[in-house]
DSSP file (Angstrom, degrees, kcal/mol; ACC not computed):
  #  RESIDUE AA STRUCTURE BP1 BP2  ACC     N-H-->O    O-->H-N    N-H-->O    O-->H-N    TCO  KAPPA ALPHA  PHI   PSI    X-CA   Y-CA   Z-CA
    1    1 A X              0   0    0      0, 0.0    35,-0.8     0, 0.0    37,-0.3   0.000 360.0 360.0 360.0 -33.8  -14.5   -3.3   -0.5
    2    2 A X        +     0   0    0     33,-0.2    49,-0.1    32,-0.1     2,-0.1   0.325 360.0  89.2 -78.2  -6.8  -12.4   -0.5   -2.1
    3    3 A X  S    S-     0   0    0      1,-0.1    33,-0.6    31,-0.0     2,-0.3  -0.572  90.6 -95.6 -98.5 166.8  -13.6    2.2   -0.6
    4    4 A X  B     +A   35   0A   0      1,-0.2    31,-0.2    31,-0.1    -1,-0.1  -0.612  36.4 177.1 -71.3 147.4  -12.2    3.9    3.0
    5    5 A X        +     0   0    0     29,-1.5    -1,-0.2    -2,-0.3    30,-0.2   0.810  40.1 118.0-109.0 -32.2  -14.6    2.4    5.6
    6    6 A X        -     0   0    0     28,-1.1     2,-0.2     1,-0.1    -2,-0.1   0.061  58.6-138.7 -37.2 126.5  -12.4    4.3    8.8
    7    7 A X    >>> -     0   0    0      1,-0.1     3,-2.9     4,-0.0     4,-2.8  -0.663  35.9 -86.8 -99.7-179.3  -14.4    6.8   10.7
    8    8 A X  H >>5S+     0   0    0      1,-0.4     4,-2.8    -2,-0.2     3,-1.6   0.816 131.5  43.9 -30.7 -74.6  -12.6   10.5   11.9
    9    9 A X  H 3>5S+     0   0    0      1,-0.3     4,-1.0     2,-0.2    -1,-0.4   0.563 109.3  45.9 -42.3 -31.7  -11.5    8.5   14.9
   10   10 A X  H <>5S+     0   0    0     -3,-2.9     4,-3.6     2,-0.2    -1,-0.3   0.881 116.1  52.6 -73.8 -38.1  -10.3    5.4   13.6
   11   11 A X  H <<5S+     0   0    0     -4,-2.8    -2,-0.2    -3,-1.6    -1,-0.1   0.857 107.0  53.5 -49.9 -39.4   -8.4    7.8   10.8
   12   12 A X  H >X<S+     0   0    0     -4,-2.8     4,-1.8    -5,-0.6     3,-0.6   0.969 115.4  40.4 -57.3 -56.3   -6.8    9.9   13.6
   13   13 A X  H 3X S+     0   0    0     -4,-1.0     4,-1.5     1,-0.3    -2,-0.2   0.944 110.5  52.9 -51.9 -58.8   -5.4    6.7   15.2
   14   14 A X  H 3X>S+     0   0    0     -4,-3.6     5,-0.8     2,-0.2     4,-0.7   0.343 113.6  40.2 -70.0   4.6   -4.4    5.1   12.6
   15   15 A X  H X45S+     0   0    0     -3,-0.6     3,-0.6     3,-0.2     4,-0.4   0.590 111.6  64.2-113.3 -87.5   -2.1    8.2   11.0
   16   16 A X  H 3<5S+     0   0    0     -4,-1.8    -2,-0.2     1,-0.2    -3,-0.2   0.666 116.2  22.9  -8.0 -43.2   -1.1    8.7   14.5
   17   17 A X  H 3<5S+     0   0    0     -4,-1.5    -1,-0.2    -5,-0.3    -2,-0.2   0.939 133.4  19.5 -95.4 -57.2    0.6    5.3   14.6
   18   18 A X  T X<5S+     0   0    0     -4,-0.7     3,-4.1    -3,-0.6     6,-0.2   0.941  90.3  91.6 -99.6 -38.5    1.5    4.0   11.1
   19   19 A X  T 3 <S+     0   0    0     -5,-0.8     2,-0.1    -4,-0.4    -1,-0.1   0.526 101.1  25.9 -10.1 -82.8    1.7    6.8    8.6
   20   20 A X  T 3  S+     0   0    0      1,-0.2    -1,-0.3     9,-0.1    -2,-0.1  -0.124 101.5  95.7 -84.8  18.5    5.1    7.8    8.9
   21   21 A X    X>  +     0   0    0     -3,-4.1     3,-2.9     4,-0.2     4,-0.8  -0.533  48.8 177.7-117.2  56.1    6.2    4.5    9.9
   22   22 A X  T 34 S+     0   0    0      1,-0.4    -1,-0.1     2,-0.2     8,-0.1   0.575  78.4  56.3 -40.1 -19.3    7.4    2.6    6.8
   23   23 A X  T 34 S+     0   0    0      1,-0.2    -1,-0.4    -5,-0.1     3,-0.2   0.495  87.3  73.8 -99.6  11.8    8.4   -0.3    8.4
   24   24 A X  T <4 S-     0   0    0     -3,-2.9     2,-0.4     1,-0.5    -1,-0.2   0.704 126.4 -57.2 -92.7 -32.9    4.8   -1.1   10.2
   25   25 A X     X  -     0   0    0     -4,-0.8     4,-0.7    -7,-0.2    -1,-0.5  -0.795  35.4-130.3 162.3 140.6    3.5   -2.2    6.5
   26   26 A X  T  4>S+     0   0    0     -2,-0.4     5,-0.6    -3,-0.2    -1,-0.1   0.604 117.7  50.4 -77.8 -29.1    3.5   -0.1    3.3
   27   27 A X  T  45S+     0   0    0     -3,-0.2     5,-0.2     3,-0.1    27,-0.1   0.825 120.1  29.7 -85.8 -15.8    0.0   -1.4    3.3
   28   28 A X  T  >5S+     0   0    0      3,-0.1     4,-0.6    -4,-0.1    -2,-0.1   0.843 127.6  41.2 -80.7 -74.8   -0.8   -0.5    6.6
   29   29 A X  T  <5S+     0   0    0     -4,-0.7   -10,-0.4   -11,-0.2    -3,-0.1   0.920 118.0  33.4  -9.4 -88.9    1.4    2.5    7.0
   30   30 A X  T  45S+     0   0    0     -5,-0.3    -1,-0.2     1,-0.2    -3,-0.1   0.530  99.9  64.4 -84.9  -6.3    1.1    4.4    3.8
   31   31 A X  T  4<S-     0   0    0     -5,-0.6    11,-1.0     2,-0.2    -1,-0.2   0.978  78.6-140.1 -84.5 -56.6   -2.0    4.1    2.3
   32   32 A X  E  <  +B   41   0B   0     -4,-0.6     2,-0.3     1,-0.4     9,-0.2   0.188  65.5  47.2 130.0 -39.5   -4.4    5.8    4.6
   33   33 A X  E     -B   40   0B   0      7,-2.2     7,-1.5   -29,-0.0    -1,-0.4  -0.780  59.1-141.0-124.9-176.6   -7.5    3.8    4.7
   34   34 A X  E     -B   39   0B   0     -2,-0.3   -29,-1.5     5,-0.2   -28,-1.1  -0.933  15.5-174.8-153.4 127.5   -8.6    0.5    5.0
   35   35 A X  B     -A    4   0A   0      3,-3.3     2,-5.2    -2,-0.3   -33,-0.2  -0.012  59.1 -44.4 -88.9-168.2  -11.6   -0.8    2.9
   36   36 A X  S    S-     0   0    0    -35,-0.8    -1,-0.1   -33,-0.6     3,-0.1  -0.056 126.1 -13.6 -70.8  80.1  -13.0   -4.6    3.6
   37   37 A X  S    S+     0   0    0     -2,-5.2     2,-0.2     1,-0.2    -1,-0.2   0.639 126.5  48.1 114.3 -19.9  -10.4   -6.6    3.8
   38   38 A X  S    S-     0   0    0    -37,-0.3    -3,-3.3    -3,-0.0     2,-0.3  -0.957  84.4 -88.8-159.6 171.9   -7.3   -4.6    2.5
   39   39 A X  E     -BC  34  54B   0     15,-1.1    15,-1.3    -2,-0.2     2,-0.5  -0.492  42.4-160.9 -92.5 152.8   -5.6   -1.4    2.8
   40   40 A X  E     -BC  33  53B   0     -7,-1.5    -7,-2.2    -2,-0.3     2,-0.3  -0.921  23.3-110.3-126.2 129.3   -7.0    1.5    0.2
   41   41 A X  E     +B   32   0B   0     11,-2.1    10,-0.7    -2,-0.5    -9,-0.1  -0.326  28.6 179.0 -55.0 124.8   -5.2    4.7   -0.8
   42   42 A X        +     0   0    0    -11,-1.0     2,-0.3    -2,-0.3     8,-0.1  -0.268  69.7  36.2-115.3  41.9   -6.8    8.5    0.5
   43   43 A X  S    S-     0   0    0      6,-0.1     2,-0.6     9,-0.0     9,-0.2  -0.933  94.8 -93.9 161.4 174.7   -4.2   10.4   -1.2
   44   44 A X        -     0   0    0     -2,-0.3     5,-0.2     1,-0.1   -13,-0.0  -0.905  56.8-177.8-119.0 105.2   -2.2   10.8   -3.6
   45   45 A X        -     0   0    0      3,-0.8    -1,-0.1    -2,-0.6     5,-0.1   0.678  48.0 -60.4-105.9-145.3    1.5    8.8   -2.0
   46   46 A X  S    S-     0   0    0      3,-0.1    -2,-0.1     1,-0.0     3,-0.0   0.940 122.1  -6.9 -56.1 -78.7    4.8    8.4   -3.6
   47   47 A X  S    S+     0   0    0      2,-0.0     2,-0.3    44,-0.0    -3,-0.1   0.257 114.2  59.3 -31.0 -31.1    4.0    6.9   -6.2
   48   48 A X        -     0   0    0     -5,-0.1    -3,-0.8     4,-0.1     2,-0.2  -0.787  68.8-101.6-119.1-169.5    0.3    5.6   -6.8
   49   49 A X    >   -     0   0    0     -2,-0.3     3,-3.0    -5,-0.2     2,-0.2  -0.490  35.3 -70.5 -92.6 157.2   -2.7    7.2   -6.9
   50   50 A X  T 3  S+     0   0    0      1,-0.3    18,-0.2    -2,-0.2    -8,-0.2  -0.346 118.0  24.5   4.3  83.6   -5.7    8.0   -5.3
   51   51 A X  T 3  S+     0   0    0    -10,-0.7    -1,-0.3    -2,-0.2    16,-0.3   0.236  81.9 155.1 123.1  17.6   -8.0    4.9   -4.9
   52   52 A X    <   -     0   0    0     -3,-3.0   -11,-2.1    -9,-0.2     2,-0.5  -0.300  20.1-178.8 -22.0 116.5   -5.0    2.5   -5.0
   53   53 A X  E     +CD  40  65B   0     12,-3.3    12,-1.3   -13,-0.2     2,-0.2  -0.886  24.9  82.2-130.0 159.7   -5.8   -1.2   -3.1
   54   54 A X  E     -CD  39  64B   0    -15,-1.3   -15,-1.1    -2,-0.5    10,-0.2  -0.887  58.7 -87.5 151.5-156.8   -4.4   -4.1   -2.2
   55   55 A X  E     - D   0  63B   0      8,-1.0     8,-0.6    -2,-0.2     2,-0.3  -0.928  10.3-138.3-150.2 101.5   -1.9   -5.8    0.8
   56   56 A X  E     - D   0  62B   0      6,-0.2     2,-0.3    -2,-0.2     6,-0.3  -0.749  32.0-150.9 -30.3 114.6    1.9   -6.3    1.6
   57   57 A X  E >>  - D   0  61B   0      4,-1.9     3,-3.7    -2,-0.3     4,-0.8  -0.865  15.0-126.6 -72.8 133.3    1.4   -9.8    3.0
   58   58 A X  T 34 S+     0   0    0      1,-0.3    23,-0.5    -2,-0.3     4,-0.0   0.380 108.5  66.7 -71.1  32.5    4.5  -10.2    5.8
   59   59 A X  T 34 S-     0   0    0     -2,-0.3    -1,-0.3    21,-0.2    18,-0.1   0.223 129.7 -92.0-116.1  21.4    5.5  -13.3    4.0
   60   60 A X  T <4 S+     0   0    0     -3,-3.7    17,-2.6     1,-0.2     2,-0.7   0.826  80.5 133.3  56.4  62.6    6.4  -11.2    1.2
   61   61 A X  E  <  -DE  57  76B   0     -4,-0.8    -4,-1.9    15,-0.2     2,-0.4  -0.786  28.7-177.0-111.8 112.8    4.1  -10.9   -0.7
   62   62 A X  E     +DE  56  75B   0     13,-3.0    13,-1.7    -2,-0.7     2,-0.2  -0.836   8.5 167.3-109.1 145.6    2.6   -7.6   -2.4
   63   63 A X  E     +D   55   0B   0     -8,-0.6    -8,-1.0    -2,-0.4     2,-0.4  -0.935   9.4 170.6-136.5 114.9   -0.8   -7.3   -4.9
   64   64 A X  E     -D   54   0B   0      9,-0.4     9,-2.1    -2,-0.2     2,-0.3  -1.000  21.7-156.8-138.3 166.0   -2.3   -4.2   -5.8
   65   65 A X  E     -DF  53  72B   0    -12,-1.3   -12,-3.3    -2,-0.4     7,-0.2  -0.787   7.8-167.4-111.2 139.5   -5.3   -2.7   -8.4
   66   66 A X    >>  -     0   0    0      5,-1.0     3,-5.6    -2,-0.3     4,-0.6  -0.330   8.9-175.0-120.0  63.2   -5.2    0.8   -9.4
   67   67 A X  G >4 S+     0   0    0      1,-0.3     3,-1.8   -16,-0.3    -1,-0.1   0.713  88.6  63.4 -11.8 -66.9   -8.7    1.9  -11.2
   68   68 A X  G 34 S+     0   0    0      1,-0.3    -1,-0.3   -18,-0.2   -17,-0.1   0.810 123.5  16.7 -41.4 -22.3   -7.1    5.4  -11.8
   69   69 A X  G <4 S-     0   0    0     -3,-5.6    -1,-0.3     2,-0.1    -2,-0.2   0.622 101.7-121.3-124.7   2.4   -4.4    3.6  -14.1
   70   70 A X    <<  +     0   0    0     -3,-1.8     2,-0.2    -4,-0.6    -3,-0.2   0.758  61.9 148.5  25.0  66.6   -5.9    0.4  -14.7
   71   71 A X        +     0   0    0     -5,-0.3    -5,-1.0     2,-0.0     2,-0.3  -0.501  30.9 179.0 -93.9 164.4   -3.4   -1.1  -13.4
   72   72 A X  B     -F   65   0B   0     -7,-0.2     2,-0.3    -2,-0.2    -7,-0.3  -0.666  18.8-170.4-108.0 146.8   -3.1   -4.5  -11.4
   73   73 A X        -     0   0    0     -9,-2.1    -9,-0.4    -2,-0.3     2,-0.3  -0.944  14.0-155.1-139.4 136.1    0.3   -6.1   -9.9
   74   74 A X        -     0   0    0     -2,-0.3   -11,-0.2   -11,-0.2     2,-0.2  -0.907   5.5-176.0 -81.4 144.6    1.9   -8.9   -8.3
   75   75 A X  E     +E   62   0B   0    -13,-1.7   -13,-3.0    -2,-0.3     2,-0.5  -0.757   6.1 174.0-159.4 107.0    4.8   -9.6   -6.2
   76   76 A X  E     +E   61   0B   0    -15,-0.2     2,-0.4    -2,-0.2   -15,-0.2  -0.862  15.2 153.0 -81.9  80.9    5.9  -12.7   -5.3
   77   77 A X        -     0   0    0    -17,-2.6    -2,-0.0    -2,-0.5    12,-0.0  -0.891  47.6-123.4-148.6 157.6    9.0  -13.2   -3.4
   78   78 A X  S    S+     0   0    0     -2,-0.4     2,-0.5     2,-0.1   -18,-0.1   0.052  76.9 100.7 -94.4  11.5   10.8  -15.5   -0.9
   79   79 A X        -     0   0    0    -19,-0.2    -2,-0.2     7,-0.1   -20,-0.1  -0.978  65.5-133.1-127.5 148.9   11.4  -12.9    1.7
   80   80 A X    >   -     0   0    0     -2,-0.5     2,-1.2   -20,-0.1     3,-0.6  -0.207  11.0-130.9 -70.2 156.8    9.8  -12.3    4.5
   81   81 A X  T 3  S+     0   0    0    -23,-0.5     3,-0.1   -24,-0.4    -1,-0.1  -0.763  75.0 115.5 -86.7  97.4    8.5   -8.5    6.0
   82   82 A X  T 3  S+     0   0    0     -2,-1.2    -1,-0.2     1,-0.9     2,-0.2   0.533  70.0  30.4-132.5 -59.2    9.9   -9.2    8.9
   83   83 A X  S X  S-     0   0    0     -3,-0.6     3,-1.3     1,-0.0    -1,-0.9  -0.766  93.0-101.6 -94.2 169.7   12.9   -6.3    8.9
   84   84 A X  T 3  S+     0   0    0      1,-0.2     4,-0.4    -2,-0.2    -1,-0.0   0.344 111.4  68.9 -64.7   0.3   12.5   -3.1    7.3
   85   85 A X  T 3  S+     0   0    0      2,-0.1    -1,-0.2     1,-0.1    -4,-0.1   0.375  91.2  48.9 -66.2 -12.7   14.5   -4.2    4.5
   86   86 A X  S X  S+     0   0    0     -3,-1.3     3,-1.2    -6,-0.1     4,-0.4   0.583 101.9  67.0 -92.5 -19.4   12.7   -6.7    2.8
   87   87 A X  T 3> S+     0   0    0     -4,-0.4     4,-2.4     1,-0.3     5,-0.3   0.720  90.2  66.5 -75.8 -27.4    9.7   -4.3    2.9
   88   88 A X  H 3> S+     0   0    0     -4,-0.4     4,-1.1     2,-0.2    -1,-0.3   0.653  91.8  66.6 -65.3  -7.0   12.0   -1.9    0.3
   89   89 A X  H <> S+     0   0    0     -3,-1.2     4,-0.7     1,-0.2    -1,-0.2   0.913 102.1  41.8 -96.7 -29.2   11.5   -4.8   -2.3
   90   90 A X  H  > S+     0   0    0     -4,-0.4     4,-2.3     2,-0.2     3,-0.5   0.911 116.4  47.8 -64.2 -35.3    7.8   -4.2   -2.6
   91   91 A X  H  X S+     0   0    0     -4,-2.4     4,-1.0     1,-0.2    -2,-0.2   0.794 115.2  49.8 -80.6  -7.7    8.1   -0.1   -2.7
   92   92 A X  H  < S+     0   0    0     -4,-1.1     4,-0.4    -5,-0.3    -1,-0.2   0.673 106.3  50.5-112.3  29.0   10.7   -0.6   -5.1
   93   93 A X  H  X S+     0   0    0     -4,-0.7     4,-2.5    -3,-0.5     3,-0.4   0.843 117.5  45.2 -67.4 -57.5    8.6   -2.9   -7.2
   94   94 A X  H  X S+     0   0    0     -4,-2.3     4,-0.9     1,-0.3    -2,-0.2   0.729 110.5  50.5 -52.6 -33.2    6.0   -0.2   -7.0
   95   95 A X  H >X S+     0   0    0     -4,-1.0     4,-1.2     1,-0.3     3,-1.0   0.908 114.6  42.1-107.9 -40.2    8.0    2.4   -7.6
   96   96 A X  H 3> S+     0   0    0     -4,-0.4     4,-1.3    -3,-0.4    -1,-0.3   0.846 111.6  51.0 -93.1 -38.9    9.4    0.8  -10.6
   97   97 A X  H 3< S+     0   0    0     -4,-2.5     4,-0.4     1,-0.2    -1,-0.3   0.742 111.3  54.6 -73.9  -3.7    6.2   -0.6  -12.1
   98   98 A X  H << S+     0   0    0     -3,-1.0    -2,-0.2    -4,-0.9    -1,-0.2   0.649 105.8  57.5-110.4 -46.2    4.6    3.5  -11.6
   99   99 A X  H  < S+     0   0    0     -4,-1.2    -2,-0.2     1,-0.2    -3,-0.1   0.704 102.4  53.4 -70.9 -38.2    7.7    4.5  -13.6
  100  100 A X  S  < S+     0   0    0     -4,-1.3     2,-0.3     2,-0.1    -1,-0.2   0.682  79.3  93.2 -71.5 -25.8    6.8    2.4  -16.5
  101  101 A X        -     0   0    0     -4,-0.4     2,-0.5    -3,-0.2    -3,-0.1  -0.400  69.1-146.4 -78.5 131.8    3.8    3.4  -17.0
  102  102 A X              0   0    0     -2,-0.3    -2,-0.1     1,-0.1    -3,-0.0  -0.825 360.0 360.0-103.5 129.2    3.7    6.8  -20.1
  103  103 A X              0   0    0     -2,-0.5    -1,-0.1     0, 0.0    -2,-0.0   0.125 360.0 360.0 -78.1 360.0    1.0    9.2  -19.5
């Protein structure tokens, strides 16, 4: 379920289209792959790492696990992804819970 399941082609498309497109989904977008059922990190982002998973849900919801940090998260919140501007409250959830964390 974690793993990327895209082949070359699907990968191609799919960077083609969302990569660089924050407002299509941080989960869609930015991670890079998609395992069974949610989207899975192939690189190493902004903020999480390598093998990072989980989903934005567009009613605003975000959950992801990170092995590499043994991490897991919630974010519950009562706006919808609907503009790109509610979508900034999950990367700066992320960004913030990534921050906390001492190496």
């Amino acid at each position: 379920m974690t793993t990327n399941r895209l082949t070359p082609e699907q990968q191609a498309a799919r960077t083609a289209m969302a990569r660089d497109n924050v407002h299509v989904s941080f989960g869609q977008g930015q991670h890079g792959g998609w395992g069974f059922g949610m989207a899975v990190r192939t690189y190493r982002g902004d903020y999480a790492y390598e093998g990072q998973f989980g989903w934005d849900g567009g009613s605003g919801t975000s959950t992801y696990a990170d092995p590499e940090k043994q991490l897991t998260g919630i974010l519950l919140t009562q706006v919808g992804a609907s503009v790109p501007d509610s979508t900034w409250a999950f990367h700066d959830f992320w960004t913030t819970v990534y921050q906390a964390i001492d190496d």
